[in-house]
SETORDO-771731 format. One record per residue (C-alpha): residue number from 0; x, y, z. Coordinates in steps of 0.5 Angstrom, whole numbers, always signed. Layout:
# residues N
+-----+-------+-------+-------+
!   k !  east ! north !    up !
+-----+-------+-------+-------+
! NUM !     X !     Y !     Z !
...
+-----+-------+-------+-------+
This chain:
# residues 433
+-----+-------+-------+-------+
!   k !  east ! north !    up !
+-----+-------+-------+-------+
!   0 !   +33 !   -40 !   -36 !
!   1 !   +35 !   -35 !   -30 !
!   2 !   +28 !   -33 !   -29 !
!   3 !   +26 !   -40 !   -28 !
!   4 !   +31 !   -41 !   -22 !
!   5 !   +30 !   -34 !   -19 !
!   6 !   +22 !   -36 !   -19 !
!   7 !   +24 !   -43 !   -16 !
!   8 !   +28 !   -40 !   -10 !
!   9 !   +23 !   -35 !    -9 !
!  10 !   +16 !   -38 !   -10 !
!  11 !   +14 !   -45 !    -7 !
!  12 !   +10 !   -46 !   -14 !
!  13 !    +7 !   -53 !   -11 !
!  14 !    -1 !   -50 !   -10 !
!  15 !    -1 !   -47 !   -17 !
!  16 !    -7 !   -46 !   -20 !
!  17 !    -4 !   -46 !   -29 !
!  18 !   -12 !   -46 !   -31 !
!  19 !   -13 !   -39 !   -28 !
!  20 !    -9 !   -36 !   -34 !
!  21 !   -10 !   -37 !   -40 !
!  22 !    -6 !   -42 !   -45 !
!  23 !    -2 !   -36 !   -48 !
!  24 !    +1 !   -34 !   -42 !
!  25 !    +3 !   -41 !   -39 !
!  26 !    +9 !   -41 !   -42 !
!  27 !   +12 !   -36 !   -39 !
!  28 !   +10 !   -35 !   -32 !
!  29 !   +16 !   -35 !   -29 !
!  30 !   +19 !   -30 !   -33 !
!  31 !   +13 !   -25 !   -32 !
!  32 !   +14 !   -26 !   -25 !
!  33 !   +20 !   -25 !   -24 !
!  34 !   +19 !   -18 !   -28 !
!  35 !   +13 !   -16 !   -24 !
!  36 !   +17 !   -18 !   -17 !
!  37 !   +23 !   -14 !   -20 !
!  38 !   +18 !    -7 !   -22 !
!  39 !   +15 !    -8 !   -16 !
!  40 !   +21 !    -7 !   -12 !
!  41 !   +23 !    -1 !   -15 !
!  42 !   +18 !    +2 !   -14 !
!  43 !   +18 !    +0 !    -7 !
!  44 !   +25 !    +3 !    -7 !
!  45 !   +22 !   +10 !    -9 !
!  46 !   +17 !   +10 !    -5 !
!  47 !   +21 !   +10 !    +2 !
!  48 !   +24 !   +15 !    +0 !
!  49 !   +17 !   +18 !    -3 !
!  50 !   +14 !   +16 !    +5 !
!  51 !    +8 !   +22 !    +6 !
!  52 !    +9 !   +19 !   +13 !
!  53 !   +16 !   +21 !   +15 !
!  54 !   +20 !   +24 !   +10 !
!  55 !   +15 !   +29 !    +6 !
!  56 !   +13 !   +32 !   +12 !
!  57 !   +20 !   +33 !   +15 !
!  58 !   +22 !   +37 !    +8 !
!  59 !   +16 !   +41 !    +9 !
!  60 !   +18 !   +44 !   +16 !
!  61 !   +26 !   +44 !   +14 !
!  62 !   +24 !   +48 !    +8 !
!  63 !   +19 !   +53 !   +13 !
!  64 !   +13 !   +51 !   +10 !
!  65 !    +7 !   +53 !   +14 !
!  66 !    +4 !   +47 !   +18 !
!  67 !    -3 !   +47 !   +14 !
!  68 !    +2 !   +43 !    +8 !
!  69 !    +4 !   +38 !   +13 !
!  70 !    -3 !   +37 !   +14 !
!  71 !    -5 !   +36 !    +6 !
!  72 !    +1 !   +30 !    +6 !
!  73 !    -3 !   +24 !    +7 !
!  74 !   -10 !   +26 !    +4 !
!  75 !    -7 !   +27 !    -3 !
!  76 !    -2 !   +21 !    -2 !
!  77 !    -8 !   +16 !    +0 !
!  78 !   -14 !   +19 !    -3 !
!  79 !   -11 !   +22 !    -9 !
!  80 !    -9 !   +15 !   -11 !
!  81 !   -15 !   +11 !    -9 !
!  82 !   -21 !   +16 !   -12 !
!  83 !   -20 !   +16 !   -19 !
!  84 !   -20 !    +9 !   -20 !
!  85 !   -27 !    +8 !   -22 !
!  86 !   -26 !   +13 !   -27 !
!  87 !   -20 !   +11 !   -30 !
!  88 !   -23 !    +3 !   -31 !
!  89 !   -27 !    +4 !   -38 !
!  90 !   -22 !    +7 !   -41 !
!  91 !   -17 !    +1 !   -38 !
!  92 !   -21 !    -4 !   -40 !
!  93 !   -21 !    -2 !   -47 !
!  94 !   -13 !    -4 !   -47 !
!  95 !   -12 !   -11 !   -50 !
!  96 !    -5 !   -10 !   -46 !
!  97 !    -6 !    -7 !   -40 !
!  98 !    +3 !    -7 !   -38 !
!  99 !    +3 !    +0 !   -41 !
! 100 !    -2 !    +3 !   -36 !
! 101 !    +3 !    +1 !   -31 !
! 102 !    +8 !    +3 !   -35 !
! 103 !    +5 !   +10 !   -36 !
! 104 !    +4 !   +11 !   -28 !
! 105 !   +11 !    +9 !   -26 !
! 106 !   +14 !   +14 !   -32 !
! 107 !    +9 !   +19 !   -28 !
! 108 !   +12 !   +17 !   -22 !
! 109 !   +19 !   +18 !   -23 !
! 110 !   +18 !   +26 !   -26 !
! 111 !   +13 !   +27 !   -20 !
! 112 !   +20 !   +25 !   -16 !
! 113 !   +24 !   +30 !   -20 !
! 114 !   +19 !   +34 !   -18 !
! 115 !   +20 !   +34 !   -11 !
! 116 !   +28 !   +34 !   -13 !
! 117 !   +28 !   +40 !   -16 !
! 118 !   +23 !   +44 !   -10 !
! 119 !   +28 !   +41 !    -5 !
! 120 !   +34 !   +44 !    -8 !
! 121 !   +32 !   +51 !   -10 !
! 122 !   +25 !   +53 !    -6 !
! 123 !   +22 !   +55 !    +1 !
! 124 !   +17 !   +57 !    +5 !
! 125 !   +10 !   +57 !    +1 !
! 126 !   +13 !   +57 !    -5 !
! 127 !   +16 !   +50 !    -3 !
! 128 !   +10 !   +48 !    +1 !
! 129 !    +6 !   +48 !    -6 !
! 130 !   +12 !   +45 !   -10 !
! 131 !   +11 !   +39 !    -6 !
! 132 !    +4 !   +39 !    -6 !
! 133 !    +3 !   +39 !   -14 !
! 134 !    +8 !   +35 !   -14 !
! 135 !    +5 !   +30 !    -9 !
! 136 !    -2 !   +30 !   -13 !
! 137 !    +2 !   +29 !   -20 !
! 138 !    +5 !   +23 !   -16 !
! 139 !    -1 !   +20 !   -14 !
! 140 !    -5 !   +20 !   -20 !
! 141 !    +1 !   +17 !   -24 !
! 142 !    +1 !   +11 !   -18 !
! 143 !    -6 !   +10 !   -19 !
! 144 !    -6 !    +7 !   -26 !
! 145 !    -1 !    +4 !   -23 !
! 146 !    -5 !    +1 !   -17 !
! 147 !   -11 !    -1 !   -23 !
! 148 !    -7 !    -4 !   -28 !
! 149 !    -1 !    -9 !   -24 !
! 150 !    -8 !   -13 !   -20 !
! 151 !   -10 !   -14 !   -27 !
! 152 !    -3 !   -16 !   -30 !
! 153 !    -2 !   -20 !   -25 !
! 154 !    -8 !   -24 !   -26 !
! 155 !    -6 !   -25 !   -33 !
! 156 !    +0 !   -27 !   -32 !
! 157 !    +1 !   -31 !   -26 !
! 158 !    -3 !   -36 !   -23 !
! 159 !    -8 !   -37 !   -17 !
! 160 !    -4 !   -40 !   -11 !
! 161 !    +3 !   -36 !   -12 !
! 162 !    +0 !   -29 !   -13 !
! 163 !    +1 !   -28 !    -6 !
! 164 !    +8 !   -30 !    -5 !
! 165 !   +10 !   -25 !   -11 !
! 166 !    +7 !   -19 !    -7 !
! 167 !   +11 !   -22 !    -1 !
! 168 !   +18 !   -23 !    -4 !
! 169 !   +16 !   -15 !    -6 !
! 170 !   +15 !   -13 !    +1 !
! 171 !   +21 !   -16 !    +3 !
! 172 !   +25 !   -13 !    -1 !
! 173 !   +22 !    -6 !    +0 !
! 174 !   +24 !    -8 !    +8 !
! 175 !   +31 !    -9 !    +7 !
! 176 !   +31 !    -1 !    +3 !
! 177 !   +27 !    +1 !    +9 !
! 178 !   +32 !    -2 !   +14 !
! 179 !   +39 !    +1 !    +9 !
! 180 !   +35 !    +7 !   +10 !
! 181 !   +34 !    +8 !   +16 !
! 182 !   +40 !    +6 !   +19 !
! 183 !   +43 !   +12 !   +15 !
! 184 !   +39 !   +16 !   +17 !
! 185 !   +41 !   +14 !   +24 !
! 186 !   +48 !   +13 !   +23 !
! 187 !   +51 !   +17 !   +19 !
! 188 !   +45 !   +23 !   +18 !
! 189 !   +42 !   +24 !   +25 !
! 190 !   +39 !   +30 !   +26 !
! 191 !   +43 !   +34 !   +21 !
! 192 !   +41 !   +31 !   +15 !
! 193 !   +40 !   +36 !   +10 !
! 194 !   +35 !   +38 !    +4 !
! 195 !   +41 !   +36 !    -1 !
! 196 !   +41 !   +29 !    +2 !
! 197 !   +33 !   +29 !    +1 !
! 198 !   +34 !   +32 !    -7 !
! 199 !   +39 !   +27 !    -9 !
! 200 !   +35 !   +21 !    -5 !
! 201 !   +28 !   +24 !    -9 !
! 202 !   +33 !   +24 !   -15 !
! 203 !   +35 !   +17 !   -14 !
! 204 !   +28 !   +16 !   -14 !
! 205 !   +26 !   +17 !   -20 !
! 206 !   +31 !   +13 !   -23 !
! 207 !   +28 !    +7 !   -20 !
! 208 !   +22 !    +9 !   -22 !
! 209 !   +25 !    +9 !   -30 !
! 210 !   +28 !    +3 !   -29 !
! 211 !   +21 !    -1 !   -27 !
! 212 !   +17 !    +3 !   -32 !
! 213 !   +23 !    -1 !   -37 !
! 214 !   +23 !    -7 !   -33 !
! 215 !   +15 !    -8 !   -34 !
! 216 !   +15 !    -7 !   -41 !
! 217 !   +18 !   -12 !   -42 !
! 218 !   +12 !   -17 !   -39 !
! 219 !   +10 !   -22 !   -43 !
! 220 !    +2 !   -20 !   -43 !
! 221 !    -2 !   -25 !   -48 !
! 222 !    -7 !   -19 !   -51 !
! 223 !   -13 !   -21 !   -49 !
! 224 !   -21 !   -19 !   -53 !
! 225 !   -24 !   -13 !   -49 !
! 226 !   -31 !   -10 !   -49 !
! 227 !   -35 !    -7 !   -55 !
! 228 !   -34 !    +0 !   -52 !
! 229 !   -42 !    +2 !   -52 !
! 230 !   -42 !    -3 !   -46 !
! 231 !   -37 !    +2 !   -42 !
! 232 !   -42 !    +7 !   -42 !
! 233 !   -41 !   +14 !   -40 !
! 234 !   -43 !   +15 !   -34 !
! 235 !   -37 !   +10 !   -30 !
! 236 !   -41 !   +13 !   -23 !
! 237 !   -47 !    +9 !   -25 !
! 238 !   -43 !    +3 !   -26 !
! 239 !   -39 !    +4 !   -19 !
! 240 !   -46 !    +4 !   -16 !
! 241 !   -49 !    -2 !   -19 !
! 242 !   -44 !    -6 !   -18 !
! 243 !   -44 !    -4 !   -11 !
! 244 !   -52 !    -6 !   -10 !
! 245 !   -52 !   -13 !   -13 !
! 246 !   -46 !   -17 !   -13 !
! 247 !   -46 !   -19 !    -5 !
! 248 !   -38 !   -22 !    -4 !
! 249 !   -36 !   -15 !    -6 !
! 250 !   -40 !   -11 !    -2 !
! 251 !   -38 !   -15 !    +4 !
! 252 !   -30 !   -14 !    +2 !
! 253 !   -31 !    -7 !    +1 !
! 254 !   -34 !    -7 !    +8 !
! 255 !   -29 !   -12 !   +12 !
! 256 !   -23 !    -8 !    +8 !
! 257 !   -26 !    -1 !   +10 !
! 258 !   -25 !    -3 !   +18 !
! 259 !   -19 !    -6 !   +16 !
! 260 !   -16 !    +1 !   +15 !
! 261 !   -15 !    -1 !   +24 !
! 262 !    -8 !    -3 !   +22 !
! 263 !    -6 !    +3 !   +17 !
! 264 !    -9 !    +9 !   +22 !
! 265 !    -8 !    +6 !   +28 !
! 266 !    +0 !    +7 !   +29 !
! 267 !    +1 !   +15 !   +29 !
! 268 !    -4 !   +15 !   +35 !
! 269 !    +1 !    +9 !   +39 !
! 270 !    +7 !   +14 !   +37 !
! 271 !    +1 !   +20 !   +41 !
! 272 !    +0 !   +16 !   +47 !
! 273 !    +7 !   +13 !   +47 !
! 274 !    +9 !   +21 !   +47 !
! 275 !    +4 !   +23 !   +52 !
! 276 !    +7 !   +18 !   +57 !
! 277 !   +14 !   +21 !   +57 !
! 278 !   +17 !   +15 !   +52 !
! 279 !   +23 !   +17 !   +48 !
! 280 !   +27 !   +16 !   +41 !
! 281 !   +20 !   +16 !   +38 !
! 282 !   +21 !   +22 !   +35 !
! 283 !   +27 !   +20 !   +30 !
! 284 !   +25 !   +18 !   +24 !
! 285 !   +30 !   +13 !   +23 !
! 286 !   +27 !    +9 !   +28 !
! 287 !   +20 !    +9 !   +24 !
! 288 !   +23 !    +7 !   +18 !
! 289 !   +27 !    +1 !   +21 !
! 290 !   +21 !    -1 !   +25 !
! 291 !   +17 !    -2 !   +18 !
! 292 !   +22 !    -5 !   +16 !
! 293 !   +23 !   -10 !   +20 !
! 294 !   +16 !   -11 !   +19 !
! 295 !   +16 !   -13 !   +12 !
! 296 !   +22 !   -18 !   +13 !
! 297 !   +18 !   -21 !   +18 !
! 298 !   +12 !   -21 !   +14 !
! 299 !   +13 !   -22 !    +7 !
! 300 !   +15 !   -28 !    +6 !
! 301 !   +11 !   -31 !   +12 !
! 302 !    +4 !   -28 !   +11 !
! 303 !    +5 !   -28 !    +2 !
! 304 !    +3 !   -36 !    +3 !
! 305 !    -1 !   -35 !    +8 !
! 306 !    -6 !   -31 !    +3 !
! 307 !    -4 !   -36 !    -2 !
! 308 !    -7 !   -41 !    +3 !
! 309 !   -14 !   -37 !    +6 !
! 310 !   -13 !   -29 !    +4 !
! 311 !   -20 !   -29 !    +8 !
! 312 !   -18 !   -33 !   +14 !
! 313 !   -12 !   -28 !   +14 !
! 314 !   -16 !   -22 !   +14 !
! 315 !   -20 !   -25 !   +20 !
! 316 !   -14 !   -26 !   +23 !
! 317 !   -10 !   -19 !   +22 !
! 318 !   -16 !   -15 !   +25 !
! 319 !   -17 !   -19 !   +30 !
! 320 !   -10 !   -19 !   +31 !
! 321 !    -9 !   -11 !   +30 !
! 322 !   -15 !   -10 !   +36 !
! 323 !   -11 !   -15 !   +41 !
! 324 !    -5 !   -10 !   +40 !
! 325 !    -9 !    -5 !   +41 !
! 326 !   -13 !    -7 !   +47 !
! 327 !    -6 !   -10 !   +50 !
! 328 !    -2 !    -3 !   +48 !
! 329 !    -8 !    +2 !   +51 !
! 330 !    -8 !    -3 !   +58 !
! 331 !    -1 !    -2 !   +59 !
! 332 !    -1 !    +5 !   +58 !
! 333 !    -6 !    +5 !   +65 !
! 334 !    -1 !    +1 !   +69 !
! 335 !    +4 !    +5 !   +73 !
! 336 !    +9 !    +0 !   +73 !
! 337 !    +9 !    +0 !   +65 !
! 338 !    +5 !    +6 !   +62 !
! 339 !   +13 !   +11 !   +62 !
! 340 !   +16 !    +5 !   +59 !
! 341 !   +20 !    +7 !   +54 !
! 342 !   +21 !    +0 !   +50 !
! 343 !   +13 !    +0 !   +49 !
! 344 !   +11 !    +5 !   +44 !
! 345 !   +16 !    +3 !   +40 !
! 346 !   +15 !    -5 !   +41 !
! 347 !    +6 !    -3 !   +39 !
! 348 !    +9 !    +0 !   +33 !
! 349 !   +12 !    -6 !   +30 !
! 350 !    +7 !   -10 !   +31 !
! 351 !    +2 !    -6 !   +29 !
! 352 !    +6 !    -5 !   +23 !
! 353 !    +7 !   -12 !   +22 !
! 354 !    +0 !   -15 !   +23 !
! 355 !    -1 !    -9 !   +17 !
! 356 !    +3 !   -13 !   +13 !
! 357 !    -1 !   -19 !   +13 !
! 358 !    -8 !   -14 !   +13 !
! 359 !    -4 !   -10 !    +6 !
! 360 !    -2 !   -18 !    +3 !
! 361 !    -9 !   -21 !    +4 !
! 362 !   -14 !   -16 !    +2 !
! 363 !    -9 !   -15 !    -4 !
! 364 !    -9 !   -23 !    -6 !
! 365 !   -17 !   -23 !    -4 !
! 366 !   -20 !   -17 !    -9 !
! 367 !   -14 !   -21 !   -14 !
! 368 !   -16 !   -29 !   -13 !
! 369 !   -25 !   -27 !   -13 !
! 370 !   -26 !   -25 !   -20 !
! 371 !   -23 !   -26 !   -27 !
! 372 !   -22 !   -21 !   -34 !
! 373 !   -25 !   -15 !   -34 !
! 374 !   -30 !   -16 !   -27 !
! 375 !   -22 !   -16 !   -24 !
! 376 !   -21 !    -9 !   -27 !
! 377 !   -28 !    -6 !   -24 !
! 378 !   -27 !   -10 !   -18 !
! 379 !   -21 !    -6 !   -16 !
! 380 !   -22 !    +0 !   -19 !
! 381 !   -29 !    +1 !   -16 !
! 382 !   -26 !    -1 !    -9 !
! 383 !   -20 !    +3 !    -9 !
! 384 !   -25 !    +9 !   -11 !
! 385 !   -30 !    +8 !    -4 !
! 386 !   -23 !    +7 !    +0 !
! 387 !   -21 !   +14 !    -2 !
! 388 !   -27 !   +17 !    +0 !
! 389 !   -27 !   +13 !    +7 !
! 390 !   -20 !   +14 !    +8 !
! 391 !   -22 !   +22 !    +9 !
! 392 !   -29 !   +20 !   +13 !
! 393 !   -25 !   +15 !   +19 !
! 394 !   -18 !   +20 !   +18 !
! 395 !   -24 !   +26 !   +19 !
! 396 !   -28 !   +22 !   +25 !
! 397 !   -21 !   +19 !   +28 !
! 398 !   -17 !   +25 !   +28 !
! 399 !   -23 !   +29 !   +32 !
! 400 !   -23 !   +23 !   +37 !
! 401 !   -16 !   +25 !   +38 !
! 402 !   -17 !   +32 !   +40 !
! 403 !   -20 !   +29 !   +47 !
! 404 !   -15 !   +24 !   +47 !
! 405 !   -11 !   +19 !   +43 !
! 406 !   -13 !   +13 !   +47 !
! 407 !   -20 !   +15 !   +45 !
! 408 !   -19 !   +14 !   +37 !
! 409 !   -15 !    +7 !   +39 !
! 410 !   -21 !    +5 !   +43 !
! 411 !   -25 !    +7 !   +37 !
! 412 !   -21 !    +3 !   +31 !
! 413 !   -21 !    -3 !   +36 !
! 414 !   -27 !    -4 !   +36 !
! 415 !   -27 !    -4 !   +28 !
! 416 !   -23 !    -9 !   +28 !
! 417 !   -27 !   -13 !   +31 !
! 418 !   -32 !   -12 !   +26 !
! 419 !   -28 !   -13 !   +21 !
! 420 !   -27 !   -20 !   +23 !
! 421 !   -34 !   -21 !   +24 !
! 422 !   -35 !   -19 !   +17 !
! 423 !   -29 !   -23 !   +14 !
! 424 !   -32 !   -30 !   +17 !
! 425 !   -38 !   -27 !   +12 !
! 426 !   -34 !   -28 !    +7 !
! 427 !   -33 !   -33 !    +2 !
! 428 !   -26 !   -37 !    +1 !
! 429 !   -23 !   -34 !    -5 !
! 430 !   -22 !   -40 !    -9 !
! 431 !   -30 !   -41 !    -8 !
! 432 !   -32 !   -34 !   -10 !
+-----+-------+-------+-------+
């Protein structure tokens, strides 16, 4: 079948684990893989368009929006996909099929992005900074069923041992978007890129995200018993907190992944600092987007396997590795000889970027890898829900540090790193937990 030679090529399948899915779904793994990667992709494509890094905040200031809009973009972007997941769990682990929870957020997703079409077409100023944002709050309450519900499909459908891989070969090819984006954005747009450009982008978008809501239907999820709903209770906080006070393993993840947050905050500080000591070209857009998408090229494929060998030891070692960057970075900025140099921002950024990768692949595969059923579904909403609130806490305390200086939120999330590897060798290996 043609999804079974797609998977051979793709996945190195030796390591499977078939007993950690049940009988109704071994027959069709590979199917079921090569639809998740396939979704998954899409949704990657339209999230290098819907970027709250780059591309929302230059619409914002070409559409003359006042400057406290840009300031909202990664709040609700990030938080607002993270918080509501504990809240949607009992309500989710009541689905006996759990592929139509993804399937409603990528819909979700794709109107959020006409959205954001029409507003870059028609409107200006403060009507388009709260088009955007609305928009934007839309968009990331839709991805977060999405986020909630493809762990768990994932985990039904696809065995223990090639589940990173999966999520490898869908960085890949989200880098491979971001590379053709970005060098179109450099080559043939420039600095003249218009709002019309971006509408027609956000416009294709939502097509991609259509397609991924119909490719994903037709995963083959074997039904599966759900909890009596007297269980789920109705206060979802409670549970939140219980689980948090007595199970250990999960509590140490939370911790380790929270001072893993080193390799997704510490990047804009480098391109600060970078500024700060007369570098060049860090301001083009294009650079950025090629920068993470050489990342995921390079990443994907090599750190997907090594979260299928130890997600835990590739925690350990992206936080180690993210604080070294850092350390190296903020030494050479001292230096004379190199701290103008206008290649070492950018060459930061890339390896930050690309230790992100591992960090993003190994702690997914982890919170996947440790649980089973239902737990998996609380495991991962319950933990997105606590990384909201302390996305706000360390973009809170990080961004005050940088108002004396970059270098002093860097040094900071260096020394989280740290922390984050002494408290990933706490951790049990996934396969053990």
């Amino acid at each position: 079948m043609p999804s079974q030679r797609i998977f051979a090529k793709l996945i190195k399948d030796d390591d499977a684990d078939l007993d950690s899915v049940s009988q109704d779904a071994r027959p069709y793994v590979a199917g079921n893989a090569v639809r998740q990667m396939a979704a998954q992709a899409l949704q990657s494509t339209g999230d290098q368009v819907v970027n709250a890094k780059t591309v929302l905040p230059w619409l914002l200031n070409a559409l003359g929006a006042p400057g406290a809009f840009v300031a909202f973009v990664v709040p609700i972007r990030e938080s607002g996909s993270m918080l509501p997941q504990a809240a949607w769990a009992p309500w989710v682990r009541r689905q006996r099929v759990r592929k139509w929870v993804w399937v409603a957020g990528s819909v979700g997703q794709a109107l959020a992005a006409a959205g954001l079409a029409l507003v870059a077409a028609t409107a200006e100023g403060v009507l388009a900074g709260i088009g955007v944002l609305a928009a934007l709050a839309v968009f990331a309450l839709a991805r977060s069923l999405t986020s909630i519900a493809s762990k768990d499909v994932l985990g039904r459908t696809v065995p223990k041992g090639v589940r990173g891989q999966i999520k490898g070969v869908t960085t890949v090819a989200a880098a491979v978007v971001a590379l053709t984006l970005g060098l179109a954005l450099r080559i043939w747009g420039g600095d003249s890129v218009g709002v019309g450009v971006l509408a027609v982008l956000f416009a294709g978008a939502a097509v991609a995200w259509g397609i991924a809501a119909a490719v994903y239907a037709t995963i083959r999820e074997p039904a599966e018993d759900v909890e009596p709903e007297a269980e789920d209770g109705p206060n979802w906080a409670a549970q939140a907190w219980e689980l948090w006070k007595a199970d250990a393993v999960f509590r140490k993840f939370v911790i380790a992944r929270a001072l893993l947050l080193v390799t997704a905050l510490s990047p804009p500080f480098v391109v600060g600092v970078g500024l700060a000591q007369g570098a060049s070209g860090l301001g083009s857009l294009g650079l950025f987007v090629l920068a993470q998408g050489v990342a995921g090229i390079i990443g994907g494929p090599l750190f997907g396997r090594l979260a299928d060998k130890s997600s835990r030891r590739l925690m350990i070692g992206a936080s180690l590795a993210s604080s070294a960057v850092i350390v190296v970075f903020l030494g050479l900025v001292a230096l004379p000889a190199t701290g103008e140099a206008a290649w070492l921002a950018p060459a930061t950024y890339l390896l930050l970027a690309l230790v992100h990768v591992g960090a993003r692949l190994a702690r997914k595969t982890y919170v996947v890898d440790i649980a089973e059923g239902d737990q998996r579904t609380q495991y991962v909403a319950v933990a997105n829900t606590l990384m909201g609130v302390l996305l706000l806490a360390a973009g809170a305390i990080t961004a005050a540090l940088a108002a004396w200086g970059n270098d002093y939120a860097l040094a900071l999330l260096a020394a989280l790193g740290v922390a984050g590897a002494i408290v990933g060798r706490s951790l049990p290996e996934a396969r053990e937990a």
